[in-house]
MOPAC internal coordinates of N, CA, C and O (Angstrom, degrees):
PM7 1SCF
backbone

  N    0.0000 0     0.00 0     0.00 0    0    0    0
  C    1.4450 1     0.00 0     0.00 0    1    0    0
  C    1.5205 1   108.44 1     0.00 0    2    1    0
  O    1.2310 1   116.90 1   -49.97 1    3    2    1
  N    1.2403 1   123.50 1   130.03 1    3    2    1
  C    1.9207 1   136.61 1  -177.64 1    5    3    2
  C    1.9767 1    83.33 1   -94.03 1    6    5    3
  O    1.2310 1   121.09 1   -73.50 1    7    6    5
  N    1.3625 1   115.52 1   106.50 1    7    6    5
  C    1.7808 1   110.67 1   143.74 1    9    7    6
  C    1.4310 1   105.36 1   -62.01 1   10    9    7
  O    1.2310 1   127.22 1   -10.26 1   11   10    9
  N    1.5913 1   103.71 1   169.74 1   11   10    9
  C    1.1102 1   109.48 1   147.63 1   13   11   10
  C    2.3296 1   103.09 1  -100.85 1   14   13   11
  O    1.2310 1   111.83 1   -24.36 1   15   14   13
  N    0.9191 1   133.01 1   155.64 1   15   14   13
  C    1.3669 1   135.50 1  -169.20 1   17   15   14
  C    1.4172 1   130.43 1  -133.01 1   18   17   15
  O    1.2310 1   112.56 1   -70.41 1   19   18   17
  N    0.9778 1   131.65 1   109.59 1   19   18   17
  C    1.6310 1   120.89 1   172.12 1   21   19   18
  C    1.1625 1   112.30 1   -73.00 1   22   21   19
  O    1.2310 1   128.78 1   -30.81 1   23   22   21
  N    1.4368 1   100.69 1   149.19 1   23   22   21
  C    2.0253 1   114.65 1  -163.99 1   25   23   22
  C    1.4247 1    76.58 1  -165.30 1   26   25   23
  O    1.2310 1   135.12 1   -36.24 1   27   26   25
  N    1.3680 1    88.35 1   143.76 1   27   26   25
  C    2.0724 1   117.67 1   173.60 1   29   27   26
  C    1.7421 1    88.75 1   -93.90 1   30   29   27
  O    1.2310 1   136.41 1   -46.96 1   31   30   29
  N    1.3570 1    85.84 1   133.04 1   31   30   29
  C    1.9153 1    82.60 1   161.67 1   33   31   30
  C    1.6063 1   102.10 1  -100.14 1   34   33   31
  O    1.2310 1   134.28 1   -35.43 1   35   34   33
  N    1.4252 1    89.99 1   144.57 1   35   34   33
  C    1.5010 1   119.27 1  -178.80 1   37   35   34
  C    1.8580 1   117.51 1   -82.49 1   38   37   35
  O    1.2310 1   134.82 1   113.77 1   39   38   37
  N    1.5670 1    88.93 1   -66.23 1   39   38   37
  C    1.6062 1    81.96 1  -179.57 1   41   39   38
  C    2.1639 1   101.43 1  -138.31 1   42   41   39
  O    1.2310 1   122.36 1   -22.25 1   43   42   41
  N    0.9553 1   113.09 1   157.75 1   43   42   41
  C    1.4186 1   109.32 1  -178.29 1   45   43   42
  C    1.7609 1   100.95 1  -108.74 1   46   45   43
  O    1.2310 1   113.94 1    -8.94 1   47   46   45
  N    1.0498 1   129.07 1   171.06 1   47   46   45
  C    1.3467 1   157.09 1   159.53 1   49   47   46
  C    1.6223 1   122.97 1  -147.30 1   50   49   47
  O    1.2310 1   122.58 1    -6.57 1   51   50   49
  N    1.1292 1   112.67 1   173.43 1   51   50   49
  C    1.3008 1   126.65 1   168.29 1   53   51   50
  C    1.2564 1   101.16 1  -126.03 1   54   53   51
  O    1.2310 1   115.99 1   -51.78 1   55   54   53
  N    1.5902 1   125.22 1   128.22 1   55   54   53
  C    1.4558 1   127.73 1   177.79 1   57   55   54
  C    1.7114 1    92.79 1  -140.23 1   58   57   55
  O    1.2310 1   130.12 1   -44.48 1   59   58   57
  N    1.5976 1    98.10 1   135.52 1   59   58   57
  C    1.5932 1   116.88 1   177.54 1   61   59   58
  C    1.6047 1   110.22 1    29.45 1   62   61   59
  O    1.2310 1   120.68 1  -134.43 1   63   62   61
  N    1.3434 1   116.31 1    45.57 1   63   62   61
  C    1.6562 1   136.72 1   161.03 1   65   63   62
  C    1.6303 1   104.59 1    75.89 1   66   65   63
  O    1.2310 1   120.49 1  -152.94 1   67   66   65
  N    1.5447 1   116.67 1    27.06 1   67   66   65
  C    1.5391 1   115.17 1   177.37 1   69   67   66
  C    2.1080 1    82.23 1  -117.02 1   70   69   67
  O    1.2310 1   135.72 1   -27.68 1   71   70   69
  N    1.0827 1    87.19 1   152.32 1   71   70   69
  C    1.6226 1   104.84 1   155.17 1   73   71   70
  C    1.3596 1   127.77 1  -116.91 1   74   73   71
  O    1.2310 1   130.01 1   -61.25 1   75   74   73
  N    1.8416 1    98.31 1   118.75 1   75   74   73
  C    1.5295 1   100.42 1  -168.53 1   77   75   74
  C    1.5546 1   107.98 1  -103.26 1   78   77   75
  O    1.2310 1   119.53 1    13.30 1   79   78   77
  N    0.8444 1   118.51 1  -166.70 1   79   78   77
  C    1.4896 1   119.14 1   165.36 1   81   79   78
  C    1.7491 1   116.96 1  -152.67 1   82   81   79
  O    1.2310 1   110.70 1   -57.63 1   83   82   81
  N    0.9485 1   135.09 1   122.37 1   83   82   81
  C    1.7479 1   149.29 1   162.86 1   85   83   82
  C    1.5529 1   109.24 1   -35.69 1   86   85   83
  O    1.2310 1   106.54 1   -70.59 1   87   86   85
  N    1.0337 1   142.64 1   109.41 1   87   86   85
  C    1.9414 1   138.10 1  -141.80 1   89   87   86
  C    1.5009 1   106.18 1  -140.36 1   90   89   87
  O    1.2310 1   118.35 1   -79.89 1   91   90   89
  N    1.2801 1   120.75 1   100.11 1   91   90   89
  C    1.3204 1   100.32 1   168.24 1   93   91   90
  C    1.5020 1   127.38 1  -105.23 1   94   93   91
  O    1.2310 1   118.84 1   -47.13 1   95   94   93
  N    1.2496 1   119.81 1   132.87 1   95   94   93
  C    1.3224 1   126.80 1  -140.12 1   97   95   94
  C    1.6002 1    83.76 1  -114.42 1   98   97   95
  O    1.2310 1   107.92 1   -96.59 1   99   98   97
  N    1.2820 1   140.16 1    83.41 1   99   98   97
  C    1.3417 1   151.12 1   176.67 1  101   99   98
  C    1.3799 1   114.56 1    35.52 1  102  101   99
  O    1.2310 1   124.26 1  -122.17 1  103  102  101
  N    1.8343 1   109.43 1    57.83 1  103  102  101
  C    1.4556 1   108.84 1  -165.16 1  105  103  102
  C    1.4086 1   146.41 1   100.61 1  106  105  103
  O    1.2310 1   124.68 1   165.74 1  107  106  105
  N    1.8718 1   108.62 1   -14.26 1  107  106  105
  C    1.0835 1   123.88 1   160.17 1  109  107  106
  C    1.6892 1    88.91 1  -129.56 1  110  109  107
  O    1.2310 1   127.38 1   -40.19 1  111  110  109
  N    1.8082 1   103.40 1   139.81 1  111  110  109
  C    0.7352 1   155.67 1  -168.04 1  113  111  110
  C    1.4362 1   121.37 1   -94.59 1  114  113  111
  O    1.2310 1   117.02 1   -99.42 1  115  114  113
  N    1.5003 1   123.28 1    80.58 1  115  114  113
  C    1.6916 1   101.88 1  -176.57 1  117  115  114
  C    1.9446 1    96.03 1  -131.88 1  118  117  115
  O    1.2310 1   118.01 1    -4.66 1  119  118  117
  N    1.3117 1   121.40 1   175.34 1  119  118  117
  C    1.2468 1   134.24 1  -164.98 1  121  119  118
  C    1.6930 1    80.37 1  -116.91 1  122  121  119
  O    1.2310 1   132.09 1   -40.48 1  123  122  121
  N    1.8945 1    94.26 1   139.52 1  123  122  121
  C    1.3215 1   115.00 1  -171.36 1  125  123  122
  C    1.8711 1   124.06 1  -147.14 1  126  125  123
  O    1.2310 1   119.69 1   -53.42 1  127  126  125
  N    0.7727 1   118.20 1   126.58 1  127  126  125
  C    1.4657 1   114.97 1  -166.90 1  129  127  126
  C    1.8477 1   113.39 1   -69.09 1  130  129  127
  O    1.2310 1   128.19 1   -39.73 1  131  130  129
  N    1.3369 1   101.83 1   140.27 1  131  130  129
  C    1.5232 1    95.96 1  -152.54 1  133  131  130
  C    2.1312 1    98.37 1  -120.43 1  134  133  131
  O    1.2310 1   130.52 1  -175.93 1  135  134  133
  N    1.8002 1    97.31 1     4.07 1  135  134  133
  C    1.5539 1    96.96 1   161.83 1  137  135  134
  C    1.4895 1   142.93 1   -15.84 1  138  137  135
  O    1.2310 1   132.30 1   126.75 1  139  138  137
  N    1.6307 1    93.85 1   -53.25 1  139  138  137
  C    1.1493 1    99.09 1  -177.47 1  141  139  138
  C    1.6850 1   114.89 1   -86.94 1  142  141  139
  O    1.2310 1   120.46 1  -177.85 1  143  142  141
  N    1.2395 1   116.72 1     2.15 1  143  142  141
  C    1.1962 1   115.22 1  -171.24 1  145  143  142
  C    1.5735 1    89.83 1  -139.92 1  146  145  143
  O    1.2310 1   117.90 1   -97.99 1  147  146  145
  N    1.2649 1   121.60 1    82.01 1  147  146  145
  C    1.5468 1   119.31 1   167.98 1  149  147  146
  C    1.7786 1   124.94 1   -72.36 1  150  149  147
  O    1.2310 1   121.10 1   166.17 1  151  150  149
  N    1.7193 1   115.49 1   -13.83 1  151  150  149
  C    0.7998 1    95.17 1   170.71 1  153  151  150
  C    1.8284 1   135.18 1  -107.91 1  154  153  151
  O    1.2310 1   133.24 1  -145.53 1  155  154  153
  N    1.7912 1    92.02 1    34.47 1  155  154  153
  C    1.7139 1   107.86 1  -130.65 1  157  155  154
  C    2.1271 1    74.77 1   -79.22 1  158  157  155
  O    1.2310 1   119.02 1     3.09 1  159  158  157
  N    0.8654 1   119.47 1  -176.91 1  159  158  157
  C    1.5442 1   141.32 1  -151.08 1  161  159  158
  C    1.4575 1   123.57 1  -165.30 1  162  161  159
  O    1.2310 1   124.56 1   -63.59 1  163  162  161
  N    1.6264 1   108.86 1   116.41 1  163  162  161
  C    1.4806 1   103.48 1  -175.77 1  165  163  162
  C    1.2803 1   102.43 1   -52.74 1  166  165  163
  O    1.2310 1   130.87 1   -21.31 1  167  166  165
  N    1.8448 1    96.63 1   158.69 1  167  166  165
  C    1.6713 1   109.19 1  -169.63 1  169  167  166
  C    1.4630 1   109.89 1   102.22 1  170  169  167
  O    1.2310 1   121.64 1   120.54 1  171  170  169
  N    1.5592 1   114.48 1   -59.46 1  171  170  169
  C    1.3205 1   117.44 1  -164.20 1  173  171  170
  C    1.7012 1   102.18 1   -68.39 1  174  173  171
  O    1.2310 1   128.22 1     6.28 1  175  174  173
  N    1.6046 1   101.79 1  -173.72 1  175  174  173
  C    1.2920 1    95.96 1  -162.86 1  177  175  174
  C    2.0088 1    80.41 1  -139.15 1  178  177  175
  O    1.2310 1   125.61 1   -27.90 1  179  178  177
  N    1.5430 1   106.83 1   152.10 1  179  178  177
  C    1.4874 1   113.90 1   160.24 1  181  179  178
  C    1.3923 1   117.68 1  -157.95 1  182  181  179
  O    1.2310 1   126.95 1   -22.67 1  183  182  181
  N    1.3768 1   104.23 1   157.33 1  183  182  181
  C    1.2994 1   118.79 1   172.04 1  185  183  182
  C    1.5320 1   123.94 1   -45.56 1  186  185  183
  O    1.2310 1   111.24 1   -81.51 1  187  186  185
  N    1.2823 1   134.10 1    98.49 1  187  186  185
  C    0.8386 1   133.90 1  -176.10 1  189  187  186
  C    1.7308 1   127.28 1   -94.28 1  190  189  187
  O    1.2310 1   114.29 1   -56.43 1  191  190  189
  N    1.6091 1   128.42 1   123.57 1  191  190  189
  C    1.7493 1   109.19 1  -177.03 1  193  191  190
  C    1.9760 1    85.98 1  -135.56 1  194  193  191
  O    1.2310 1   126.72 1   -47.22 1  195  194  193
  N    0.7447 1   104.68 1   132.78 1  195  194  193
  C    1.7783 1   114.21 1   167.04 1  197  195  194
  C    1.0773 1   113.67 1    44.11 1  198  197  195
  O    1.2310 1   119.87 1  -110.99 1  199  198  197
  N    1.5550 1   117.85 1    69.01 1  199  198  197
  C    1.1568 1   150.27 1  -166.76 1  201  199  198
  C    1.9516 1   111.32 1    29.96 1  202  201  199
  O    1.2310 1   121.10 1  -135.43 1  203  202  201
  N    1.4690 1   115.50 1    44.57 1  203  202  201
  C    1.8295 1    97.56 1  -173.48 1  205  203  202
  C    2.1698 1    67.06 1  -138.60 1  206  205  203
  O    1.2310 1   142.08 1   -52.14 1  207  206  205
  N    1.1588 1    74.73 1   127.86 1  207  206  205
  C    2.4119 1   100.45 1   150.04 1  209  207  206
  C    1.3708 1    98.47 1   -43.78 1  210  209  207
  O    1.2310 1   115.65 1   -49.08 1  211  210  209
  N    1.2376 1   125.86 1   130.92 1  211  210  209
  C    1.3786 1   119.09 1   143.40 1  213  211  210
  C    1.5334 1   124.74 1  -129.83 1  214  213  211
  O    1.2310 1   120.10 1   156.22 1  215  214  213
  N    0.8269 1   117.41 1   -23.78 1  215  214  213
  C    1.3223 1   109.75 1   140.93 1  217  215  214
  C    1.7210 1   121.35 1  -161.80 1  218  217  215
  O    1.2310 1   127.75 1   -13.61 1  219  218  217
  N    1.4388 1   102.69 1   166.39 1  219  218  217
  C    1.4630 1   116.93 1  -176.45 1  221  219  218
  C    1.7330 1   117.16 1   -68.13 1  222  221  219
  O    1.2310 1   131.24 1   -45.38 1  223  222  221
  N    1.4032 1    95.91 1   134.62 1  223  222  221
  C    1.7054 1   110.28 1  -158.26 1  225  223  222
  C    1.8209 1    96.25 1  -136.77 1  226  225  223
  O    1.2310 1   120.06 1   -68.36 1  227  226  225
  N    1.2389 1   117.48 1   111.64 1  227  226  225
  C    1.1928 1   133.82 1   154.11 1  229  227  226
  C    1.3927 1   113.31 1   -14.32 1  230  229  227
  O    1.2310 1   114.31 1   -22.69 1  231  230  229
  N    1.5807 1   128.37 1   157.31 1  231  230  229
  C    1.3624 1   123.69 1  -176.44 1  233  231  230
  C    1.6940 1   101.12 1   -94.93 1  234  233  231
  O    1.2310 1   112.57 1   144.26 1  235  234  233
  N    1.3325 1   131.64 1   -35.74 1  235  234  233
  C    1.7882 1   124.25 1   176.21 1  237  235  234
  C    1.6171 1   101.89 1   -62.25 1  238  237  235
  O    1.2310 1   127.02 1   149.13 1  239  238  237
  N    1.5132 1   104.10 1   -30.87 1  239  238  237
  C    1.6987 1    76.86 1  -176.02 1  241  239  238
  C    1.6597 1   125.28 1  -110.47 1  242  241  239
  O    1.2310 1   131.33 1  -175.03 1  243  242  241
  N    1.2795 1    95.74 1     4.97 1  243  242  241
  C    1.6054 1   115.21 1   154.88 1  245  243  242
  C    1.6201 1   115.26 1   -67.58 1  246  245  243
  O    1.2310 1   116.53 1   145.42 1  247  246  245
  N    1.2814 1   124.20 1   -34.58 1  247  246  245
  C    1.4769 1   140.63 1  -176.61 1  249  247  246
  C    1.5456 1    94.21 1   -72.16 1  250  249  247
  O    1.2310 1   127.89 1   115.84 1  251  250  249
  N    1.2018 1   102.42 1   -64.16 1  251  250  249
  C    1.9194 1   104.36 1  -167.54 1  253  251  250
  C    1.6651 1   117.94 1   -51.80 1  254  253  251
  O    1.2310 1   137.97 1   153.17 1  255  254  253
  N    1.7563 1    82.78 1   -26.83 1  255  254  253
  C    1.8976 1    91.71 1   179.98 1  257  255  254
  C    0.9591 1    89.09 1   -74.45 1  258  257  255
  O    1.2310 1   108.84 1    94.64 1  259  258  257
  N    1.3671 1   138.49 1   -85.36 1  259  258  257
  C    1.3075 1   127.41 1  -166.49 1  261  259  258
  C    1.4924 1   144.05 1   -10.27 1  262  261  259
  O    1.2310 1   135.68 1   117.40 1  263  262  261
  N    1.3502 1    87.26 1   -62.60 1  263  262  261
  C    1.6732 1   130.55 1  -170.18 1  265  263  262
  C    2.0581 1    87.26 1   -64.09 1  266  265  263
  O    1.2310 1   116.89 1   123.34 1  267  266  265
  N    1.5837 1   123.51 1   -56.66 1  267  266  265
  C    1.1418 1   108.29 1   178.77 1  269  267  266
  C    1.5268 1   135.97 1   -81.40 1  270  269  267
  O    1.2310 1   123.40 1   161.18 1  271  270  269
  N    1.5323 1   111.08 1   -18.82 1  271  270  269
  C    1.2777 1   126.58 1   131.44 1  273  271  270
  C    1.6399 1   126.92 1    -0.08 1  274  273  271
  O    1.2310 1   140.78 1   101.26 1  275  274  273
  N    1.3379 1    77.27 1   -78.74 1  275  274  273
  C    1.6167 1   126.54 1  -156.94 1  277  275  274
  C    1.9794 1    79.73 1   -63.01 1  278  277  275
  O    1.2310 1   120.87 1    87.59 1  279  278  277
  N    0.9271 1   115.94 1   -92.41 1  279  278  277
  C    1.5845 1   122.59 1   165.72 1  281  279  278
  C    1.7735 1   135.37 1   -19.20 1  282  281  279
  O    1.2310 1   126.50 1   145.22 1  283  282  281
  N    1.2425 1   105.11 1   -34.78 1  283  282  281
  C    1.2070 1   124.60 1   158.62 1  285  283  282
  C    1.6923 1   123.62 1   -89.98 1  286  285  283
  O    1.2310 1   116.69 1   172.91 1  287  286  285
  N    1.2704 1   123.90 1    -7.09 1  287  286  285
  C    0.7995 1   127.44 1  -167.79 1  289  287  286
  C    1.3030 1   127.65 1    19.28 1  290  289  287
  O    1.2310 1   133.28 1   -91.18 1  291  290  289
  N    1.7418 1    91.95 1    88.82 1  291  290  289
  C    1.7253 1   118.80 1  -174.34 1  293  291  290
  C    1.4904 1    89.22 1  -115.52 1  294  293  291
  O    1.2310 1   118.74 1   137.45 1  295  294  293
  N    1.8023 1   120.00 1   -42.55 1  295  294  293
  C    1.1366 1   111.12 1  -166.11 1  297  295  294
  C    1.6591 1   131.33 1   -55.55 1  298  297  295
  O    1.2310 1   132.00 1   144.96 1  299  298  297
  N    1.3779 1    94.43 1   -35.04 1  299  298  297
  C    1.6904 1   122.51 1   161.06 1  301  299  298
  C    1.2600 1   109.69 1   -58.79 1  302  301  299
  O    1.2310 1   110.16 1   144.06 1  303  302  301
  N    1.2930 1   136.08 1   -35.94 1  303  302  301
  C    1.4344 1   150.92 1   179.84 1  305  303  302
  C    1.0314 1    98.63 1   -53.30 1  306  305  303
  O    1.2310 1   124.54 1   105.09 1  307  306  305
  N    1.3512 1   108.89 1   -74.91 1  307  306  305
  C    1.6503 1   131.67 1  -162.85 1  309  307  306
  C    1.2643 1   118.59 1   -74.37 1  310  309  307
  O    1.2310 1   115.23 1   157.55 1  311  310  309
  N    1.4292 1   126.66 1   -22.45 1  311  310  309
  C    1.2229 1   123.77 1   157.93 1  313  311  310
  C    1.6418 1   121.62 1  -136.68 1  314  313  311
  O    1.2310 1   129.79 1  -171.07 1  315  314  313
  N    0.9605 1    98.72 1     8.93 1  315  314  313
  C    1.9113 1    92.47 1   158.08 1  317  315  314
  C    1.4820 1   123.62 1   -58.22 1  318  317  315
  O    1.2310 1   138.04 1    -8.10 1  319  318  317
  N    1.3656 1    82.64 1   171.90 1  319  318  317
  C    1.8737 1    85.15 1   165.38 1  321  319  318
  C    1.3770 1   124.01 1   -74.99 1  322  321  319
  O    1.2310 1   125.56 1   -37.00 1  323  322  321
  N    1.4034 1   106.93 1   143.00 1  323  322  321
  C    1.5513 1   127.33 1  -164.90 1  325  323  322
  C    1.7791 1   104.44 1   -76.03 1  326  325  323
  O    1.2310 1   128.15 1   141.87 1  327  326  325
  N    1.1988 1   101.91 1   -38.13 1  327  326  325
  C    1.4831 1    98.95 1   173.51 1  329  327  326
  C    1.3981 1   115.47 1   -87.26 1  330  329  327
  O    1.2310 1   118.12 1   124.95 1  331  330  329
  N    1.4689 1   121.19 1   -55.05 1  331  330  329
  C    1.7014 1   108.83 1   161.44 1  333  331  330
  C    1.3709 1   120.57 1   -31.87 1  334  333  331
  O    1.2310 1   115.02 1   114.83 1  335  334  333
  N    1.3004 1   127.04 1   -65.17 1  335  334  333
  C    1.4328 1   133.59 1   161.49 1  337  335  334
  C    1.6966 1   116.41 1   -27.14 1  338  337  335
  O    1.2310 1   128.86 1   124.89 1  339  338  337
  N    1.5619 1   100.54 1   -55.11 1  339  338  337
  C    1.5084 1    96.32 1  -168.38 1  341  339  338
  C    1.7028 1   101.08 1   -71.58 1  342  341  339
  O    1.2310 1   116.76 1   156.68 1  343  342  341
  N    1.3503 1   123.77 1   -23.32 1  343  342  341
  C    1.2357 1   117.84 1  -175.30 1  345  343  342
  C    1.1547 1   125.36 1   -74.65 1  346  345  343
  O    1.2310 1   122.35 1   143.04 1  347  346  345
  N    1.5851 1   113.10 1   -36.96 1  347  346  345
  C    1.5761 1   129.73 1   151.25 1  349  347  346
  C    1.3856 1   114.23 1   -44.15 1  350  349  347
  O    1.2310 1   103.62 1   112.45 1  351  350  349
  N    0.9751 1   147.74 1   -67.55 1  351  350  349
  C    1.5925 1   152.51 1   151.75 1  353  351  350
  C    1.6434 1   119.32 1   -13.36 1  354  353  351
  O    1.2310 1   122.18 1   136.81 1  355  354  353
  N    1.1807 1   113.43 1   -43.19 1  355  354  353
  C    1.1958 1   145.94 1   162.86 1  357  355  354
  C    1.2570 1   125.33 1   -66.64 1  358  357  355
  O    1.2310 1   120.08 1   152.66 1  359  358  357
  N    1.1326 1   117.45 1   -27.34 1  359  358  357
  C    1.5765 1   129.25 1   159.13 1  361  359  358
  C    1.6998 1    91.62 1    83.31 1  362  361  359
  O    1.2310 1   116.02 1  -137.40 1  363  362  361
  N    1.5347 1   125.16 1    42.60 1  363  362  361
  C    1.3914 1   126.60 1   171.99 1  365  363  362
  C    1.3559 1   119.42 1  -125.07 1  366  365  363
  O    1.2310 1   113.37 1   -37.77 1  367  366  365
  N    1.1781 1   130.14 1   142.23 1  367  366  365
  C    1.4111 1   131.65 1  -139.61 1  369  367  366
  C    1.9127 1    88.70 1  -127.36 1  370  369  367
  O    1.2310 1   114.21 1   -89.14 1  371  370  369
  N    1.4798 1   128.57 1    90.86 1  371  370  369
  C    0.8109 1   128.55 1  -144.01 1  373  371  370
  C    1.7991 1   120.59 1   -95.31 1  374  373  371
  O    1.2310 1   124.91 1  -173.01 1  375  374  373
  N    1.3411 1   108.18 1     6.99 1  375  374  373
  C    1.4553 1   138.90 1   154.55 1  377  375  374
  C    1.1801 1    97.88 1   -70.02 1  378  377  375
  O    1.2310 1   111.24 1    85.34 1  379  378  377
  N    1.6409 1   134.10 1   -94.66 1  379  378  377
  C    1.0108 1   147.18 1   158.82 1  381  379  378
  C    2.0126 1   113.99 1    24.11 1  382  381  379
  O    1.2310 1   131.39 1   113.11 1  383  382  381
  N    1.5733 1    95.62 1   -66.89 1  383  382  381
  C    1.1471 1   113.33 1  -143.48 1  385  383  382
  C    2.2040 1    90.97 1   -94.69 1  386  385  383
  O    1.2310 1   129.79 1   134.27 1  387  386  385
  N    1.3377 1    98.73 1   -45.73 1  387  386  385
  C    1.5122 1    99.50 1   161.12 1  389  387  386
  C    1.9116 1   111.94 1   -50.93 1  390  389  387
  O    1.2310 1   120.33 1   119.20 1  391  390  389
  N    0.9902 1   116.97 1   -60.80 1  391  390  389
  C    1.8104 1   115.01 1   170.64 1  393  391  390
  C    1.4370 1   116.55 1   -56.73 1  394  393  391
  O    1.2310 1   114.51 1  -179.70 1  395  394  393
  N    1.4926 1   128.00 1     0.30 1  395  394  393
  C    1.2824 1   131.62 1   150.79 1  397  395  394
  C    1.3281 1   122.35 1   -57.67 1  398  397  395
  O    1.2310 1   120.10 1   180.00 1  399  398  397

């Protein structure tokens, strides 16, 4: 499943004439394209889907997304590991199976 996600941007740059921005998405950390939102501003917070801003989202209700996210564990979904994940799914306990 692709969320779409709220993340505060941290710091902005310009790299090879795109503007990205540094995003933290309640603790994980990924770099995100900020095109569609040229005038977005560290501090602020936006909607985030496949790494591009799409639009600007308040900080209480960026938190609440999070915060229920965070509770449902989509956020782990959405950005955990692909193999931990796939092993969980799998009903394999992947410590376990390395000490084999």
């Amino acid at each position: 499943m692709c969320l779409a996600v709220p993340g505060k941007v941290l710091d902005i740059e310009e790299r090879d004439g795109t503007r990205m921005a540094t995003v933290d998405f309640g603790g994980v950390v990924k770099e995100v394209c900020l095109e569609y939102l040229p005038d977005l501003e560290v501090g602020e917070y936006a909607i985030v889907h496949v790494g591009f801003a799409l639009q600007r989202l308040d900080e209480e209700s960026a938190r609440q997304t999070l915060e229920l996210f965070a509770e449902l564990g989509m956020l782990q979904e959405e950005f955990g590991d692909a193999w931990e994940t796939a092993a969980a799914d799998a009903g394999v306990d992947p410590v376990e199976e390395v000490r084999k």
